[in-house]
C-alpha positions in Angstrom: -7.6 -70.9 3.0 -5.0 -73.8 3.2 -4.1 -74.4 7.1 -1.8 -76.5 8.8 -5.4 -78.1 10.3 -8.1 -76.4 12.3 -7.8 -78.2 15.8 -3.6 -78.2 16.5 -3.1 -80.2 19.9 0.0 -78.0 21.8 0.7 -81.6 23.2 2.1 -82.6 26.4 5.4 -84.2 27.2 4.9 -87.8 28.7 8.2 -88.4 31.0 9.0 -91.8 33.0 9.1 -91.6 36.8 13.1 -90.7 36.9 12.1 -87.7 34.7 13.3 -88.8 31.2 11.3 -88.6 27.9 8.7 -91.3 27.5 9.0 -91.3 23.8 7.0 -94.6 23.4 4.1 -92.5 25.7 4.1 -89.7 23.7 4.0 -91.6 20.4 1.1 -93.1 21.7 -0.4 -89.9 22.6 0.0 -88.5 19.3 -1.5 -91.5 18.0 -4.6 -90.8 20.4 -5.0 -87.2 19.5 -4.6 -87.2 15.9 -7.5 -90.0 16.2 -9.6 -87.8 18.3 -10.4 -85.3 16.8 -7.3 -83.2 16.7 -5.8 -81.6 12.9 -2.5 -81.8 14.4 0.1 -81.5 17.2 2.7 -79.0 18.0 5.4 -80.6 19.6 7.6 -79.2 22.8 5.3 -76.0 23.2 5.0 -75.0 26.9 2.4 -77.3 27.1 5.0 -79.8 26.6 6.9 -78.3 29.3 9.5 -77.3 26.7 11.8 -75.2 28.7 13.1 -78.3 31.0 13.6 -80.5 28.0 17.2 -81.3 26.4 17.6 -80.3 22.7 18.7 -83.7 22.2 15.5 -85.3 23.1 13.0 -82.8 21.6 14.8 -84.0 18.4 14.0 -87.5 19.0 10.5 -86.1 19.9 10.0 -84.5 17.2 11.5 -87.2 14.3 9.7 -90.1 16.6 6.3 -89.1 16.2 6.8 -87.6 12.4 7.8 -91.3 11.8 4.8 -93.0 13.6 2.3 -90.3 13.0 3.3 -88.1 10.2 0.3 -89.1 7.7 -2.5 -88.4 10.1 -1.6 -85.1 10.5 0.6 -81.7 10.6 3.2 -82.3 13.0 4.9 -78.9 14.5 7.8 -78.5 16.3 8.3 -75.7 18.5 11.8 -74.3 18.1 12.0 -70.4 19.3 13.2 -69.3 22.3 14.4 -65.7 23.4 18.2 -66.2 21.8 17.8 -65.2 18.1 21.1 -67.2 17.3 20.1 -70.8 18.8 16.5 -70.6 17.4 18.0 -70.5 13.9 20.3 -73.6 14.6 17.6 -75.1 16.5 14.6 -74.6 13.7 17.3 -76.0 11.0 17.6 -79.1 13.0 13.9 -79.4 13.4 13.5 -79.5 9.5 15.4 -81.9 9.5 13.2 -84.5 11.2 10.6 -83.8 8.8 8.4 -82.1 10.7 5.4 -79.7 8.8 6.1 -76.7 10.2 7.7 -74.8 13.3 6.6 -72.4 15.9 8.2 -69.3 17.4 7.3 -67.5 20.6 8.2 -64.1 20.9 11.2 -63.8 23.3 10.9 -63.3 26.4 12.8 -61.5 29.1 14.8 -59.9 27.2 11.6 -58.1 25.8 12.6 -56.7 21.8 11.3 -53.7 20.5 9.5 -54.1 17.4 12.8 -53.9 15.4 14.0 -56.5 17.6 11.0 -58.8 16.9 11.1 -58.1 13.0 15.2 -59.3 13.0 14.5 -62.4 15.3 12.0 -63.6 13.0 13.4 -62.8 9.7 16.7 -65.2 10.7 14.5 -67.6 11.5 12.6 -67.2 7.9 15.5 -67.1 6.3 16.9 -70.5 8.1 14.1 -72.7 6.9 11.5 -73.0 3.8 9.0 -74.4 6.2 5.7 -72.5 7.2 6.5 -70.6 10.5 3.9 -70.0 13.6 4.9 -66.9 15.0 3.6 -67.3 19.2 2.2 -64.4 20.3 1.5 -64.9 24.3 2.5 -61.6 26.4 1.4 -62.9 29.4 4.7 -65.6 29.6 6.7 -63.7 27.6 6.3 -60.2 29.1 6.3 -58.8 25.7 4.6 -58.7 22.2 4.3 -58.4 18.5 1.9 -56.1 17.1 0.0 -56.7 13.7 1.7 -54.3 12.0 5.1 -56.2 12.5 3.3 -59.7 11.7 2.1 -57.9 8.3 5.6 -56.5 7.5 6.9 -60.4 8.2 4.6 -62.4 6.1 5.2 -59.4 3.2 8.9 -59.7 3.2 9.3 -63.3 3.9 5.4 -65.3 3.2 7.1 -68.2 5.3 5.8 -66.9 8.4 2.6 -68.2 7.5 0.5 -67.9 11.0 0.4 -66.7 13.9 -0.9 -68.2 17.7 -2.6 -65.2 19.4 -2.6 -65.8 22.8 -2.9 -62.0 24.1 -6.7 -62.9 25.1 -7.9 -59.5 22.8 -9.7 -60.6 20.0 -9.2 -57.0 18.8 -5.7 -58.1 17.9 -7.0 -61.0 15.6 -9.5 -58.9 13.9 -6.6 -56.1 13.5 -4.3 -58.9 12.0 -6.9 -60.0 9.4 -7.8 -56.6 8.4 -4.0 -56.4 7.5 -3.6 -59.8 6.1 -7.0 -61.2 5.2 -5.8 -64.0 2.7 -3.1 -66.7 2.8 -2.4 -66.2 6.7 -3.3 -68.4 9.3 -5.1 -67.0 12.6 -5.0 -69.3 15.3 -6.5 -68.8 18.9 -3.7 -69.4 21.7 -6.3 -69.4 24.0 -9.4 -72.5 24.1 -12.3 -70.1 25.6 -11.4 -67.4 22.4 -11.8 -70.1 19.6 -15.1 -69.1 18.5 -14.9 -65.1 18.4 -11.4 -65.6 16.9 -13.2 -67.5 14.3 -15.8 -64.9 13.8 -12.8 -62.3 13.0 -11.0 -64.1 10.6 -9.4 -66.8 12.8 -9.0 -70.3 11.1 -8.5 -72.6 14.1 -7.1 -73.3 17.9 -3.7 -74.1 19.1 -5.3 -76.1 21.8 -5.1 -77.3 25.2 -8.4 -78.6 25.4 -8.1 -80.6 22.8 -6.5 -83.2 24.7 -9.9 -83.9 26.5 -12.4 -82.7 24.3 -10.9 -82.8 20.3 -13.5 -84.1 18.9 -16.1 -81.5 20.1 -13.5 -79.0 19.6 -13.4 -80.0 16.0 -17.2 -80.5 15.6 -17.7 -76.6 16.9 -15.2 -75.0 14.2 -16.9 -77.2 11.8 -20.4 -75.6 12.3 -19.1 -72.6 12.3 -17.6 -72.8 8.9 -21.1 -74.5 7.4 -22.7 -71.5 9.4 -24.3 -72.9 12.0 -23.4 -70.4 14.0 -26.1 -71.3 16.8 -24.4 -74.6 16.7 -21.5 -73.6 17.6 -22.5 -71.8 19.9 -24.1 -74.3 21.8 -20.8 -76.6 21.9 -18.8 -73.8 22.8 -20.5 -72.8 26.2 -20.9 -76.4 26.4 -17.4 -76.7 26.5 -17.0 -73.7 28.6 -16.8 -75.3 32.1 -13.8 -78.0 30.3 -11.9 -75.0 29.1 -12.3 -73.0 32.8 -10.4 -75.9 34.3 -7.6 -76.8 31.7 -6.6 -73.0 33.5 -7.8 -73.3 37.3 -3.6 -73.1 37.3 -1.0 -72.7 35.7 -0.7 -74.4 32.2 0.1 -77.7 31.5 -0.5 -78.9 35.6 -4.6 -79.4 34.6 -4.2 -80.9 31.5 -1.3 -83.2 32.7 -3.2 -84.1 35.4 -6.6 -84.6 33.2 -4.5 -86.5 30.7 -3.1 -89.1 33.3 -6.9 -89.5 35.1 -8.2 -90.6 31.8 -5.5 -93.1 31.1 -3.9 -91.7 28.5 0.9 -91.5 28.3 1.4 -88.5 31.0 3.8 -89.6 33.8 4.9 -86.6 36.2 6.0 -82.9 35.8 9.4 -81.5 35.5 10.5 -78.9 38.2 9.6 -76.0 38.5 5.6 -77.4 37.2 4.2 -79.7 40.0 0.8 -81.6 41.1 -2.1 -79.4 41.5 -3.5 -78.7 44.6 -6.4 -80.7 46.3 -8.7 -77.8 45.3 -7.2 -77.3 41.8 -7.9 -81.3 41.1 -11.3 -81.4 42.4 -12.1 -78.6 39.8 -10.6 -80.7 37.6 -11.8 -83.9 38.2 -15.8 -82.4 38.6 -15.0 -81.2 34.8 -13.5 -84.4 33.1 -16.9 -85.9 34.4 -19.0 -83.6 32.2 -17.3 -85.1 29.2 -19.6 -87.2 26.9 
């Protein structure tokens, strides 16, 4: 199966201390990650703290880093939101940076029905040639897409390539493969999921973790696909503990936080996210020690 990359970094957004873009930062982080073990980042996800950002400057995000890092890996920008019309003009824009591919979250608020989903997706097929990442994470969103709708998608319009499954029921991503179990791209939305979602038909991890731990992250799915299944097995609850505190709170205030205590481009949060608590760090701080 051809993938965008097995290990896909949903990267954080370095800012300076007034709260703008560090674009030299996250440059450098992209630089890091593709390095370490990641396949590729997607750029302005919520990881990336996405909904405080300008247009304008996720632009510059995203044709900065295809610029400095675009032959080490797939570079994704994230260009759906829960207006149908502005996703379209926003994903055409993205292309043109010369990105790899973009990614779509099912909107949110407003909450579609299926119809709804189908209609919002197609425009945004229809806007671009590039490989499209439908987001699938009910839990923000407050609504979802069901396999049947992803299979009808990639049918009519083979674009929409993948999809990030983020519901935390593996039952979805075995229920997508049964539908569409060549030439579509399962990813897990969710580190702690990688490896059953791989055992269903999955072909990687939108990650989180992977800021921290990419390499191992890399090394597990590896086994797996050589069928070392014990292997991976062995990494993955060894990884466990990592992936428990990347979501003590609300994503990205751990991995921000576990970013900036290993020295790596992070800076602060953008209101409404903030610093975790003194209890929320300590988990995360008795974690990044149990890193090789």
């Amino acid at each position: 199966m051809k993938t965008l990359g097995r290990v896909l970094t949903a990267m954080i957004t370095p800012f300076h201390a007034d709260g703008s873009v560090d674009f030299d930062g996250a440059v450098a982080l992209a630089n890091h990650l593709l390095e370490n073990g990641s396949d590729g980042i997607v750029v302005c996800g919520t990881t990336g703290e996405s909904p405080t950002i300008a247009n304008e400057d996720k632009l510059t995000l995203f044709r900065r880093i295809v610029d400095a890092c675009g032959d080490k890996g797939s570079i994704i920008a994230n260009t759906g939101s829960n207006d149908t019309l502005r996703s379209v003009e926003f994903t055409k824009q993205a292309a043109a940076t010369g990105v790899d591919a973009v990614m779509a979250v099912v909107p949110y608020y407003n909450k579609p029905n299926q119809k709804g989903l189908y209609v919002h997706f197609k425009a945004i097929a229809e806007a671009t040639t590039l490989p499209i990442i439908v987001y699938n994470v009910p839990g923000r969103t407050g609504g979802k897409i069901v396999p049947a709708t992803i299979e009808q998608l990639h049918r009519d319009f083979p674009n929409i390539a993948a999809v990030k499954e983020a519901s935390g029921d593996v039952n979805v991503a075995s229920e997508i493969y049964r539908r569409i179990p060549t030439d579509f791209m399962i990813y897990s939305g969710d580190d702690g999921l990688t490896l059953p979602i791989l055992a269903v038909g999955g072909c990687g991890i939108i990650s989180v973790a992977a800021h921290v731990v990419g390499k191992d992250l890399n090394e597990m799915i590896q086994a797996f696909e050589r069928g070392e299944v014990t292997k991976a097995r062995e990494i993955h609850a060894r990884l466990l503990p990592i992936f428990d505190a990347m979501f003590v709170t609300t994503n990205p205030i751990p991995v921000k936080y576990a970013v900036r205590r290993l020295g790596l481009p992070a800076g602060p949060f953008h209101l409404p996210m903030c610093e975790p608590s003194e209890e929320e760090a300590a988990v995360i701080d008795a974690a990044l020690k149990m890193i090789k």
